[in-house]
N, C-alpha and C positions, 0 to 999 in steps of 0.2 A: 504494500500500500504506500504511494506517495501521496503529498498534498498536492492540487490542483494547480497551482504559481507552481510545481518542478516540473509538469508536462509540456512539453511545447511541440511544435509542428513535428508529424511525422512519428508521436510516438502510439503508443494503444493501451488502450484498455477495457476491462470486461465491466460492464453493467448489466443483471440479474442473468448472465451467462451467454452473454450476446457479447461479441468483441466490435469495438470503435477502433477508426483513425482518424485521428487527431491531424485534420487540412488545412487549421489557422487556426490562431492563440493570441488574444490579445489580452492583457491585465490590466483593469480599472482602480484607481482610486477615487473614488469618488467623495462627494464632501455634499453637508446639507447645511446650509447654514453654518453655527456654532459647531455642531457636532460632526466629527469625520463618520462614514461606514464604512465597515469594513473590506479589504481589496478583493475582489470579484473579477473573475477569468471568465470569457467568452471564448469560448471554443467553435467551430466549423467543424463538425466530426460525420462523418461516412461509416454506417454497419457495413461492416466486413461482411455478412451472410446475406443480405436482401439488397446491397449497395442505397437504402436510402441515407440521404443528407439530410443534417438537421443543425440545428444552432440551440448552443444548449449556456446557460450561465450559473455558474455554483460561486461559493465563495474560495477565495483563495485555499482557506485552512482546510480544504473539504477534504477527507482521505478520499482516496482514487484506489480501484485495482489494476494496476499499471501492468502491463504482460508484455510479455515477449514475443514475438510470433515466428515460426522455425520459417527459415528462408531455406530453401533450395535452391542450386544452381541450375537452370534450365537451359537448352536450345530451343528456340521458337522455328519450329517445322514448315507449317503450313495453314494455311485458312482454309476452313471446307464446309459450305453451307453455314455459314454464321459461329463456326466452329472455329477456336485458335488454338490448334495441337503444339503440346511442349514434350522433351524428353528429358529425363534427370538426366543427367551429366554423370554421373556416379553407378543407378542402379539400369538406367536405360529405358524404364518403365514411360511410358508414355499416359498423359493426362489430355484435356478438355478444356477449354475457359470460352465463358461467350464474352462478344462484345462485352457486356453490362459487366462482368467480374473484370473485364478489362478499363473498362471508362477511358480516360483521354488518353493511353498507353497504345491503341489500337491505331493510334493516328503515327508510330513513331517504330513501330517492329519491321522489320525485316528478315527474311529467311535466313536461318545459321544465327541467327543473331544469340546472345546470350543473356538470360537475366537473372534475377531472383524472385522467384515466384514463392507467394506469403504463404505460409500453412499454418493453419488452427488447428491443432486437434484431429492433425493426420488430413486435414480435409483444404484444398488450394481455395485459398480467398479474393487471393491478386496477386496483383506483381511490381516490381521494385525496381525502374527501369537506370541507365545511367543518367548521371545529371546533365548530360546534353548529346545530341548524336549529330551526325554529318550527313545531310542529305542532298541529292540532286534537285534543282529544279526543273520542272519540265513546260512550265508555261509559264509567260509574264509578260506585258506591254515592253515595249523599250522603255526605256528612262532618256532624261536629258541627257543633252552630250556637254560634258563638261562638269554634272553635278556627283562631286565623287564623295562630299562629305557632309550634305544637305542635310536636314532633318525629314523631310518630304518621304509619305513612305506610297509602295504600289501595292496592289495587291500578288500574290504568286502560288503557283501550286507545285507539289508534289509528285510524285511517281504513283503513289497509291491514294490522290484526290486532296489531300490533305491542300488546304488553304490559310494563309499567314501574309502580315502585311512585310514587307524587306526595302531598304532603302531603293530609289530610282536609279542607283547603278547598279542594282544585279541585274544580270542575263539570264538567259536561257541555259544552261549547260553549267553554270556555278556551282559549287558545291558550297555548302552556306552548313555553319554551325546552328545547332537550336538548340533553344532550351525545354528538357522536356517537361518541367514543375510546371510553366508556365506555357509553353506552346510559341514562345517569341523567339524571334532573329537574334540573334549573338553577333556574329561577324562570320565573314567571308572566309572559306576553310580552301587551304592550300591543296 
């Protein structure tokens, strides 16, 4: 059990035997007049078993069941009728994840790729991807000629539809860092 102020983004825990991830954390101090109230965490948290989001507010000192979630190392196989096949890396066992157990991860996988895929209880929740990947683009407007360090952004797509805004000097055939917490442009990859 931790207090609620020691959890912060990206960690978990159990609530009447359902596991949360914790996708944003912000700490209040709040004040009423004369009298201060006590500090208060807002949390953004995701059930790990049904994927709903919800926003939840306790107060700082609140004990928490704070867990740990076994990570495995995966290869991401194949997509097949809405299906995203993984294999252990270790026992070779091959698993299932739909879009929904995947959520915005699905916009960033690639074949052979490698990740960590969450487990509860023997059972894959999700998955833990790296903190940015390198991808092609394959569609985009030109940009101006001449604007190399603009703030002006275009729109551009991916290999697998994916959509993101990227400054007016990328091309078509770029290979462009992202970020995957967020789904944004980084910088241009060698």
């Amino acid at each position: 059990m931790k207090p609620a102020a020691e959890l912060r983004q990206g960690s978990t825990y159990r609530k009447d035997n359902i596991p949360y991830l914790i996708l944003k954390a912000e700490r209040h101090q709040s004040t009423s007049g004369k009298r201060q109230r006590a500090a208060e965490v807002k949390f953004k948290t995701k059930e790990l078993i049904s994927g709903k989001i919800q926003e939840i507010t306790v107060l700082a000192t609140e004990l928490m069941d704070d867990i740990i979630l076994d990570r495995n190392q995966m290869q991401f196989l194949y997509e097949s009728d809405g299906d995203y096949n993984f294999m252990d890396q270790e026992t070779f066992e091959q698993i299932a994840l739909t879009a929904e157990d995947l959520g915005d991860a699905v916009n960033f996988l690639e074949e052979e790729m490698i990740i960590q895929v969450l487990m509860y209880e023997g059972r894959p929740v999700g998955v833990e991807l790296p903190n940015t990947v390198i991808r092609e683009i394959t569609y985009t407007e030109p940009g101006l000629k001449g604007d190399t360090i603009g703030r002006a952004t275009k729109p551009a797509t991916l290999a697998n539809g994916y959509s993101l805004q990227v400054p007016l000097f990328v091309v078509i055939g770029d290979k462009i860092k992202i970020d995957t917490r967020t789904g944004e442009y980084i910088e241009r990859a060698n």
